[in-house]
Every structure is written in C-alpha cells, then in structure tokens.
TORVEXMAR-230498 format. One line per 2 residues: number of its first residue (from 1); their letters; for each residue x, y, z of C-alpha. Coordinates in pm, whole numbers. Example, Ala and Ser with C-alpha at 12.3 -4.5 7.8 and 13.67 -1.06 7.14 Angstrom:
BEGIN
1> as> 1230,-450,780 ~ 1367,-106,714 .
REM end
This chain:
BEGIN
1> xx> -14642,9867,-3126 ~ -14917,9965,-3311 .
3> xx> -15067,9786,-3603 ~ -14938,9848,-3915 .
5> xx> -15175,10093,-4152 ~ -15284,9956,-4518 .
7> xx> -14984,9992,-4681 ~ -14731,9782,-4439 .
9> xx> -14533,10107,-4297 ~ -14528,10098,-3933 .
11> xx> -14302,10264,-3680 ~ -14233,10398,-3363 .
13> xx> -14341,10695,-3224 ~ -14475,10892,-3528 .
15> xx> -14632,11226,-3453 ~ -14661,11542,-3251 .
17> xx> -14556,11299,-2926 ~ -14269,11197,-3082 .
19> xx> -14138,11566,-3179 ~ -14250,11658,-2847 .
21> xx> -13993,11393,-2713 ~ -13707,11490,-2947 .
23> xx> -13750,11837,-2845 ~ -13716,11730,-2441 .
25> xx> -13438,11516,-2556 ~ -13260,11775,-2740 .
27> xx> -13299,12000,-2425 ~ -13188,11740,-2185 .
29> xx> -12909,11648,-2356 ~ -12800,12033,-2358 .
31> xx> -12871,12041,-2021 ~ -12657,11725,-1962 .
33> xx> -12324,11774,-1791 ~ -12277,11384,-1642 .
35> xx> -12111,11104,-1779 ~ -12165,10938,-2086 .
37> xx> -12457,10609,-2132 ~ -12319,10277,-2113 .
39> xx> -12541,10185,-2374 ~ -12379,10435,-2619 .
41> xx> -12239,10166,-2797 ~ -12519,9889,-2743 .
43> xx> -12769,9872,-3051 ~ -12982,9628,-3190 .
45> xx> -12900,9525,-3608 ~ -13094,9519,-3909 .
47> xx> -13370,9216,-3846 ~ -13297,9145,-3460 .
49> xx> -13585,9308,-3371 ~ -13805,9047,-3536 .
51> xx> -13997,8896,-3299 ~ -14143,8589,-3546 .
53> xx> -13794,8500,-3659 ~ -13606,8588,-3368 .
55> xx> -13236,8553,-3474 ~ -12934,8566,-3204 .
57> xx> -12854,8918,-3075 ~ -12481,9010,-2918 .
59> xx> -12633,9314,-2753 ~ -12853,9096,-2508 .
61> xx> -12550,8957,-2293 ~ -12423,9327,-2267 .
63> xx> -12722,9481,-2213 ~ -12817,9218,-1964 .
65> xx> -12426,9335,-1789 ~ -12559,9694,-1729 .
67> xx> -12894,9594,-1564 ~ -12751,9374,-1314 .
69> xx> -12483,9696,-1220 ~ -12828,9896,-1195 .
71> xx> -12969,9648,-961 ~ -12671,9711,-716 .
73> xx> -12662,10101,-790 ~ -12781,10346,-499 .
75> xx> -13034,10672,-613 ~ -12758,10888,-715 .
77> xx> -12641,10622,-931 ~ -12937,10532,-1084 .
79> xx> -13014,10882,-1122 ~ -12664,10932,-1298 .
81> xx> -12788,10640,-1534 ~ -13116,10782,-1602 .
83> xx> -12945,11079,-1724 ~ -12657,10963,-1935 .
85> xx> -12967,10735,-2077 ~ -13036,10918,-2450 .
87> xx> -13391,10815,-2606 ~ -13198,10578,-2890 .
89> xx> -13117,10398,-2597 ~ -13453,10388,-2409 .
91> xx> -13599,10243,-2762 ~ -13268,9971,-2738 .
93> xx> -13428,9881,-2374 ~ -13764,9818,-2550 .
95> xx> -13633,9599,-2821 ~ -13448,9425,-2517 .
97> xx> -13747,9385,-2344 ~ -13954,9271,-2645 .
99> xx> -13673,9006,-2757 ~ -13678,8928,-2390 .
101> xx> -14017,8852,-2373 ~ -14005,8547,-2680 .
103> xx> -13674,8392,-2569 ~ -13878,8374,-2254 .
105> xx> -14171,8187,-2447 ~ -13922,7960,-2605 .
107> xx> -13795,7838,-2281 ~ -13557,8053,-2135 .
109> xx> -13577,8176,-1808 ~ -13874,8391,-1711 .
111> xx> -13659,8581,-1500 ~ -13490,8717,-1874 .
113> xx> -13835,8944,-1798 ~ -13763,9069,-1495 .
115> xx> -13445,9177,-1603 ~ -13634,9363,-1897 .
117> xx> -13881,9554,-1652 ~ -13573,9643,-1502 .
119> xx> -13443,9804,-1776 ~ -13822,10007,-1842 .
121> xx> -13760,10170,-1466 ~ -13506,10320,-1623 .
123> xx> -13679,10484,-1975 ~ -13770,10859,-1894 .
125> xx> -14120,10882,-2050 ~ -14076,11230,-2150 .
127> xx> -13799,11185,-2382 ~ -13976,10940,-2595 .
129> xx> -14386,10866,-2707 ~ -14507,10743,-2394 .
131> xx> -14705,10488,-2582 ~ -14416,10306,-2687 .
133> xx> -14345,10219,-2295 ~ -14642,10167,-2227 .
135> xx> -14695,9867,-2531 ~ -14366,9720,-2378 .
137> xx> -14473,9694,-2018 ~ -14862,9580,-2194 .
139> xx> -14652,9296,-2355 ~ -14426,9212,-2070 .
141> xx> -14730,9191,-1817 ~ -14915,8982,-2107 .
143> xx> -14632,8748,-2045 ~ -14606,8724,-1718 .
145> xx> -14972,8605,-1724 ~ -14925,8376,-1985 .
147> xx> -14567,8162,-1861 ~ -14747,8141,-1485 .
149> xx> -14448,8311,-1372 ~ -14438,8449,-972 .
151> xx> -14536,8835,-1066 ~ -14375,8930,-763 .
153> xx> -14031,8755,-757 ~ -14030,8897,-1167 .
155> xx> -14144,9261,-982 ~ -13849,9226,-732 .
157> xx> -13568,9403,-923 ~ -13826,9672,-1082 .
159> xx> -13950,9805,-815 ~ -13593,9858,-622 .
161> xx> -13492,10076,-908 ~ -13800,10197,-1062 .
163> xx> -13991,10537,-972 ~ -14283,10518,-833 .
165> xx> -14478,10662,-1096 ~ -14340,10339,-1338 .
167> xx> -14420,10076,-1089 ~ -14768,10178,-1018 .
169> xx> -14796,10222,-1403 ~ -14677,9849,-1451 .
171> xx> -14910,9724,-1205 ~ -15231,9858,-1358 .
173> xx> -15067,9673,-1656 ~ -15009,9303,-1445 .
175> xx> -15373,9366,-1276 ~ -15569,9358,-1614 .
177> xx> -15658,9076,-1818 ~ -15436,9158,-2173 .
179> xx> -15573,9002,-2442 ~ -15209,9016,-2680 .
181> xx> -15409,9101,-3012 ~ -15533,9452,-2828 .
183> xx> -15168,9525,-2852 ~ -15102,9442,-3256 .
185> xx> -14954,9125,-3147 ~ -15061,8740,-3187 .
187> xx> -14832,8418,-3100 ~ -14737,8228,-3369 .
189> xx> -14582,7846,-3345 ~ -14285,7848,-3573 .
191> xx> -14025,7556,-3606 ~ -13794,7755,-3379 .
193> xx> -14071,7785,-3130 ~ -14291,8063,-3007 .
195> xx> -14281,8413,-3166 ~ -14502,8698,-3172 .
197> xx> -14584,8820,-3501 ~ -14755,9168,-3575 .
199> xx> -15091,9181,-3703 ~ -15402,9377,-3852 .
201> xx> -15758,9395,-3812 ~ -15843,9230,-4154 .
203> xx> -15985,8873,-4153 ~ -15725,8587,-4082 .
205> xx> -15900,8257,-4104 ~ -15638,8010,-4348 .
207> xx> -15668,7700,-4432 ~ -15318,7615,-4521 .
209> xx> -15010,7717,-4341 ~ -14981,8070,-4466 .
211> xx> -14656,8189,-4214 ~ -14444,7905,-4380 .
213> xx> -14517,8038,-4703 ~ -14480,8369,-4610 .
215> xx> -14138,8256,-4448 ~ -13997,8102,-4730 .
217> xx> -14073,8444,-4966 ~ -13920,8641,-4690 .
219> xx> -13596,8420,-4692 ~ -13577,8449,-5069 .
221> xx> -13600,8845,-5052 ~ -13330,8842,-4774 .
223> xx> -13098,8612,-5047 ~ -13138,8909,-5250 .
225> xx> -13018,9254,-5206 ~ -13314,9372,-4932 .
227> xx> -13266,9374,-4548 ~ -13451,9120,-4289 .
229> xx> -13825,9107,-4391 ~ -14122,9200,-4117 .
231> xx> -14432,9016,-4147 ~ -14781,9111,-4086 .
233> xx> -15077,8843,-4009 ~ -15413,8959,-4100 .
235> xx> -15300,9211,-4345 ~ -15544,9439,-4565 .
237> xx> -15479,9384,-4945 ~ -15511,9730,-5068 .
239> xx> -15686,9805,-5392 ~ -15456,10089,-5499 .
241> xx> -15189,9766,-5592 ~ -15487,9611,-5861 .
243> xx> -15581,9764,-6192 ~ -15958,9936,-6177 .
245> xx> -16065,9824,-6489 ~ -16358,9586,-6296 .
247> xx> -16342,9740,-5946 ~ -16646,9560,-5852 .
249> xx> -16524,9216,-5917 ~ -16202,9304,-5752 .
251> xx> -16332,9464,-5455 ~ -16542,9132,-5425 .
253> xx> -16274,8880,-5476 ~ -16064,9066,-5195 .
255> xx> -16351,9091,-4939 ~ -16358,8701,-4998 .
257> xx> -15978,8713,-4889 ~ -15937,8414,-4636 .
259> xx> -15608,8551,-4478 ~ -15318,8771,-4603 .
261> xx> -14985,8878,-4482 ~ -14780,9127,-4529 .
263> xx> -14393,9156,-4572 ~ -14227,9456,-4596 .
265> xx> -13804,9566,-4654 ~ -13593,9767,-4825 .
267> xx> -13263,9737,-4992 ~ -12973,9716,-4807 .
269> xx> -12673,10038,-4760 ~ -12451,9895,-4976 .
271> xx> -12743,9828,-5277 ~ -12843,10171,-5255 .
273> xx> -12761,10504,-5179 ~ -13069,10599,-4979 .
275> xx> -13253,10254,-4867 ~ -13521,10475,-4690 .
277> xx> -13679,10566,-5033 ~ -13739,10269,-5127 .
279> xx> -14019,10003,-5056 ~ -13993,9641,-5116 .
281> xx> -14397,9504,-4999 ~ -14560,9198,-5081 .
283> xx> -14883,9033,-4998 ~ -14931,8652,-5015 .
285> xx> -15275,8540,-4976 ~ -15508,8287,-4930 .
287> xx> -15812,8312,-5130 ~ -16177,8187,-5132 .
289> xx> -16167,7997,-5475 ~ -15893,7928,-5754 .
291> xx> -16115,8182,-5974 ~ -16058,8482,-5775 .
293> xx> -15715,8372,-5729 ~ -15651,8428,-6086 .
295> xx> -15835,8714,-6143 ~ -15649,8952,-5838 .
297> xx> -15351,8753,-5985 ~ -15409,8879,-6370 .
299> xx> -15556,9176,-6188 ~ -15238,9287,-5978 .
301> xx> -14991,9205,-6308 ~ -15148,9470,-6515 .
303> xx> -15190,9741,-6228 ~ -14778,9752,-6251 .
305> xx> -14632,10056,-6454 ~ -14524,10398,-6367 .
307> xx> -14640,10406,-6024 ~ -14479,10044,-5935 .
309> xx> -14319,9726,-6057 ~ -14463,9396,-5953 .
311> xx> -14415,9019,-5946 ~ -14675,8792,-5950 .
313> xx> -14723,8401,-5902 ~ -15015,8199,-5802 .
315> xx> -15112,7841,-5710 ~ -15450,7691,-5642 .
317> xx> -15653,7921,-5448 ~ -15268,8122,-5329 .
319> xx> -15172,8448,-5473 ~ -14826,8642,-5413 .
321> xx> -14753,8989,-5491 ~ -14420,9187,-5501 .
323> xx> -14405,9584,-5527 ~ -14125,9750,-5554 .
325> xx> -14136,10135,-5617 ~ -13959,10434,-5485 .
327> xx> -14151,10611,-5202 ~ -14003,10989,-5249 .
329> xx> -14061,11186,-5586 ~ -13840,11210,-5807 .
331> xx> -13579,10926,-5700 ~ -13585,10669,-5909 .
333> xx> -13729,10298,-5803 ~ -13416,10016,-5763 .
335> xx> -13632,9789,-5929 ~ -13735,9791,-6274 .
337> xx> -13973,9638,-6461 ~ -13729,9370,-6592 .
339> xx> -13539,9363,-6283 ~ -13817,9223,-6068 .
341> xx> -13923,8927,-6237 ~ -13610,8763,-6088 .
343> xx> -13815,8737,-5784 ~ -14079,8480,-5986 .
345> xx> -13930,8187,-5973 ~ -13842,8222,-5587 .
347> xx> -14231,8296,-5550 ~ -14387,8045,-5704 .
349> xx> -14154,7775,-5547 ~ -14281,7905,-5203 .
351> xx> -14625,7847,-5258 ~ -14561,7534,-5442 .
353> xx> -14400,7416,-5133 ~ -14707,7477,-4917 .
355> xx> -14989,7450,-5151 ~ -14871,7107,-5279 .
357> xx> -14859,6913,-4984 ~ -15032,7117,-4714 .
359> xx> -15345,7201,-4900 ~ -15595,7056,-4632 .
361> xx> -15388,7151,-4308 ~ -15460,7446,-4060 .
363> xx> -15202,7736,-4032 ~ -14995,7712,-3745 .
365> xx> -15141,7999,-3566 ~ -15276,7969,-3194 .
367> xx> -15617,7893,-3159 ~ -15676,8159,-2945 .
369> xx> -15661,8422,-3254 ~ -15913,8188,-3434 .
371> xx> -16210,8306,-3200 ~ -16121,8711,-3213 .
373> xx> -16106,8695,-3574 ~ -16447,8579,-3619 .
375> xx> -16587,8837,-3394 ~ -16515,9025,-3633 .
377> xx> -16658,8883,-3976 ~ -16970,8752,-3862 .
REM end
C-alpha cells in the first residue's frame, strides 16, 4: 500500500483505476448468473487490518476453510469461485494475505503464506486497482525471502489454482531482491513481536523509543470514543498544523525533526453520525533540541481555531500534537475546543513514560531502516 501523503490519509485504490474497477465490477456482477461468494459474509473489523498491532481476527480460520476447498476444486470450480468472488472480497483476500504475512514473522507457520498466495490466484485484477495485488504479492515474496522459507513448497498450492498470467506475475515478484521500504513498509520489533508498520519518506533517525510512545497515545485515543489508530513511521510534520507568525523559525525547527509518526482515526458509528467526516491526526515527534521542542509546541497551540482544535504536550526534546477537525464543509467538527483538552493529560503521560526513563536508548526499529534513511539526509 502506498505511503501515506502529508496529511496521514491513505487508502486503497484511489483514482481513475479504481473507478475503472468498480465499473468492471458493476458489469460483472450484472453479468453474474452463478452462485453466491463464500466470502459474502467473511470481513475483516475496524483495526484488524493493523499490521503493527496485529490483534486476533475470527475471519482468518474461515477464510483459511475456503482456500483449502479451492485447493481440492477442479477448473470449473475454481472458475465458479472466481466469479461469485465480488472485489470487497478480493480486498478481504489481501488483508488475509497481509495479516498472513506478520503472524508468519511472529512464528507461525510459513506455510500461513502459501495459503495467502493461494487466495491472490483467485483476485481478478480487473475488478480492482491492479496495484493493490501487486503490493500484496511484493510483500508476500518480501517474506518469503526474509523467513528462508522453500519458495517452491510455499508456490505449490498457487500455482495449481492460479492462472498463468498470476503465477508468472508472482515470480517476477520472488526473483527480485525487495527491499520492504520500496513498498511503504518497514519491520518494527514490538513486545508482541514482529509487525510491519507503514511509513514515509521523511527522516526517521530517533533516539528514544518513539513506537512505544506512539503506542501508548494510540491506546489512549482508542479508550476514547475513536476507532483503532494507524501509525505512520517517518511521517512529514506539515506546516499548515503551526501558526505562520515566524515561518522561518518553524520551517527550521521542523527540518531539524529527528523522527515523527503519524496516527490517524476517526470516531466510532455510535459517537457520530457520519465518522467519515471527521479526522482525528496526531504527530508525536522527536526533536533536535528542547528549544525547538517548545517553540513547534507553543507554535502548534496557537495555530488551533476555526480551521482545527488541537492538544498539545511536550517533554524534553518530545512534542505531541492532536487535531481534530471536520474534513467536509459545513459539518460541524466532534471536537471542540474545550472538548479536546481531555486528551492532555493522556499525552503527556505517554511521553513521560518514554522520555523519563528511555532518554538515551535507540527506538526499536530494525537496523536495516537505519541505513535507507540516511541515504536520504546526507
């Protein structure tokens, strides 16, 4: 999945390729005079496609039922299958094989992959953005590489039910050397093992342990009324969220960012009546002194007002920003300017908890990210 663009809002399939594939899909399922999917009823909840915080999923085990039936199928079944198959569902067997991919890298069975690459033989790329399939089979063949895993005994069940067309597409895929971060992806140690976080292109180079921090904030915001939080390593730090009264000495302060990440929600169905218009975004960040710390803290307090409402703490040389604002004119934000300041208290204790007594440590990020940031900030 792509990287996120300077604001935090990411997404599948946005643009003319995805319209392109609703319109095929609309046509298709017109068309359609076959049974109905067996995935129909199969979908992924709010926060279970989180690949940092990967939480327990019911729809694995089922989902993990109707590959092994497609194993055994002959063509006209699989064909049936491929047809009854509606694009919500080819974007369920991408989450599948995405959640697949870090139970895998938290000791699971490799063959949890296989089973995944099973289920992309059966995605019809016309019916969705063909990019999206092609990111999961990048991030499936990056694993592959990475566990040491037998590439053909994972290939086995893929290639008796994929298409041509797929399996010489995945094997271009398992014959390059992926670098993970190509893809808008790094791997992350977390105390529930490995997880693969999305990131950015801005510089990432902490000195403390920025994901815990950035954990606890996302836990608090989840306490509250907003769904599961998705995080962003190496996260820009817009200006448009910092008053202009010195943009100079704000534009500097941010260029000497050392790391930021983003977190991104929005309230849940039952706290509002359309959760789509609103944004809940903050940035917690590791700066290069205490001084400029303050000043994009002071700085990013008296940018909020009609535009936005914000929450602001900072420790030390850490700074943590919450926006809340509506996204569509002329509905009003759920957060107020009084309203949001509950979220203080919950922010400061977070960076407390890492500033305090992991001040000198390095972030728990894989040292292979260290080296690919650099190349890029000489």
């Amino acid at each position: 999945m792509p990287a996120d663009n300077e604001s935090g809002e990411g997404a599948f399939g946005l643009g003319q390729e995805m319209a392109d594939a609703v319109a095929r899909e609309q046509s298709h399922r017109t068309a359609w005079s076959g049974g109905s999917s067996p995935l129909s009823d199969l979908r992924y909840q709010s926060g279970e496609g989180d690949l940092l915080r990967l939480r327990p999923a019911a729809a694995d085990a089922a989902i993990e039922l109707v590959l092994e039936e497609a194993i055994s199928s002959d063509e006209a079944q699989l064909a049936e299958l491929r047809g009854a198959l509606t694009t919500d569902d080819f974007y369920t067997l991408i989450t599948f094989t995405r959640r697949s991919i870090v139970r895998a890298l938290r000791g699971e069975t490799p063959a949890l992959i296989g089973r995944a690459l099973v289920g992309l033989m059966l995605v019809d790329p016309e019916r969705l953005d063909a990019r999206d399939i092609s990111w999961a089979m990048a991030l499936a063949a990056w694993a592959i590489e990475r566990l040491g895993s037998s590439r053909e005994d994972l290939l086995r069940d893929a290639r008796r039910v994929g298409p041509a067309a797929a399996i010489d597409a995945l094997t271009q895929f398992l014959d390059q050397k992926l670098d993970l971060r190509d893809w808008g992806f790094v791997e992350v140690s977390t105390p529930s093992g490995a997880g693969l976080a999305e990131c950015g292109l801005a510089m990432y180079e902490p000195t403390i342990d920025l994901v815990e921090v950035a954990f606890r904030i996302a836990d608090a915001i989840e306490e509250d009324r907003y769904e599961p939080a998705s995080l962003t390593l190496a996260s820009d730090l817009p200006m448009v969220w910092f008053r202009d009264a010195d943009r100079q000495r704000t534009q500097d302060s941010i260029a000497r960012v050392r790391a930021t990440i983003s977190i991104r929600s929005q309230p849940r169905p039952e706290a509002h009546e359309h959760p789509s218009t609103q944004m809940l975004l903050m940035f917690v960040s590791e700066c290069a002194s205490g001084v400029d710390a303050e000043w994009l803290a002071r700085s990013a307090s008296d940018a909020a007002g009609e535009s936005h409402h914000s929450a602001v703490a900072r420790r030390g040389r850490l700074v943590a920003t919450l926006i809340a604002r509506s996204v569509v004119t002329g509905v009003t934000s759920v957060e107020t300017a009084e309203s949001i300041t509950r979220f203080e208290r919950a922010l400061g204790a977070s960076l407390d908890a890492v500033s305090m007594s992991d001040e000198h440590s390095t972030a728990r990020v894989d040292e292979r990210w260290r080296p690919w940031r650099r190349r890029g900030h000489k």
